[in-house]
C-alpha positions as CSV (number, residue, x, y, z in Angstrom):
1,X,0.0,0.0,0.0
2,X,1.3,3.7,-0.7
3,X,1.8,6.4,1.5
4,X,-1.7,7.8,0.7
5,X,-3.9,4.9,0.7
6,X,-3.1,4.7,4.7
7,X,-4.3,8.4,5.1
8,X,-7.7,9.1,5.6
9,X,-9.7,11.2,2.8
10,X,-10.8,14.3,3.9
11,X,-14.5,14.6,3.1
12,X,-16.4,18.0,3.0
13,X,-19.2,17.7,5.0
14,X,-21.2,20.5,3.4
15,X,-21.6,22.2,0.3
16,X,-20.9,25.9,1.4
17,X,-22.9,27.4,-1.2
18,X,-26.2,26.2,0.7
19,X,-25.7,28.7,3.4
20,X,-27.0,31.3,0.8
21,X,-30.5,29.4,0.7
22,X,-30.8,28.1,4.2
23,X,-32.1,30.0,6.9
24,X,-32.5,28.7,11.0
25,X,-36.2,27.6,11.1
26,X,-36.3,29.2,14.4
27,X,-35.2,33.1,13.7
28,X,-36.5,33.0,9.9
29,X,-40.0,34.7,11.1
30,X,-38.2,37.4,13.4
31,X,-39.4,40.5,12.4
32,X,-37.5,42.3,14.6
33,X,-33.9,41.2,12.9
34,X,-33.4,42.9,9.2
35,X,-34.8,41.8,6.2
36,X,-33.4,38.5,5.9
37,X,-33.4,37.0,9.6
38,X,-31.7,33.7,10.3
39,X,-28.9,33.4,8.5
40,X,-26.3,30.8,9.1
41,X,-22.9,30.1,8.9
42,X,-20.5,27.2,9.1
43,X,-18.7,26.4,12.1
44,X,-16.1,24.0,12.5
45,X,-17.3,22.1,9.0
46,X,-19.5,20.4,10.8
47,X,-22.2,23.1,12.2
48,X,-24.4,25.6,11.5
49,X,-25.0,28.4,13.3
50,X,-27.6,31.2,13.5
51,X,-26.9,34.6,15.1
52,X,-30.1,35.0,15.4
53,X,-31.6,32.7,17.3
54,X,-28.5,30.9,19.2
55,X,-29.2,27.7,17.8
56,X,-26.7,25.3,16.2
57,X,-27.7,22.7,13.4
58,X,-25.1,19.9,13.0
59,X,-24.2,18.3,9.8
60,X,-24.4,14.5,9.8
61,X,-23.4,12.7,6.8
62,X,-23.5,16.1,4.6
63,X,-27.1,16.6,5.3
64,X,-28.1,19.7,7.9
65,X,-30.0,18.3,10.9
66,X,-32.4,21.6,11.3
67,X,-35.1,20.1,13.1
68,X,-35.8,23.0,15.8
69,X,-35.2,20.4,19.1
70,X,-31.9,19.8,17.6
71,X,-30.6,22.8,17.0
72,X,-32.1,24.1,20.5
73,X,-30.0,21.1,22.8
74,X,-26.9,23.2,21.7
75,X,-27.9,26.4,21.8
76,X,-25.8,26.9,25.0
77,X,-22.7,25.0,23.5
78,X,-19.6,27.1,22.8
79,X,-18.6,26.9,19.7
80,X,-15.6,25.7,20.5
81,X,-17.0,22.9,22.2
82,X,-19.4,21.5,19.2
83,X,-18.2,17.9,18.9
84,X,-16.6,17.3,15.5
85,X,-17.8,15.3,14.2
86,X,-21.4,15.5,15.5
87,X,-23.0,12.7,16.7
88,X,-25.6,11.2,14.7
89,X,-28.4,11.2,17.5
């Protein structure tokens, strides 16, 4: 086996480019936050996160877990502290 084959592949776990379409299902009907409330950005290639709202959506197997309970259990979570990668609960 070569050199390469023993190291693991790294593996994008999200298409940045979404982040321009999805919004935090939580802060999207804000009224009180702009024009275009609960935007999200990537965190740690594995998260997203809302300004907004304080909630963070994790990214299992390239697909963004934004079901409102989920994103809620880590609102309080540093950032820092997200697990990478999430688990898949």
């Amino acid at each position: 086996m070569s050199e390469n084959e023993n190291k693991p592949q790294e593996t994008v776990a999200f298409e940045p480019d979404f982040l321009e379409l999805l919004r935090c299902p939580v802060a999207v009907h804000y009224t009180d936050r702009g024009d275009d409330p609960g935007k999200l950005r990537l965190v740690r290639g594995y998260w997203l996160v809302c300004d907004d709202s304080g909630y963070k959506y994790p990214i299992v197997d390239g697909i963004p877990r934004m079901m409102v309970e989920i994103g809620e259990r880590y609102k309080d979570v540093p950032e820092d502290q997200l697990p990478v990668p999430p688990p898949e609960d």
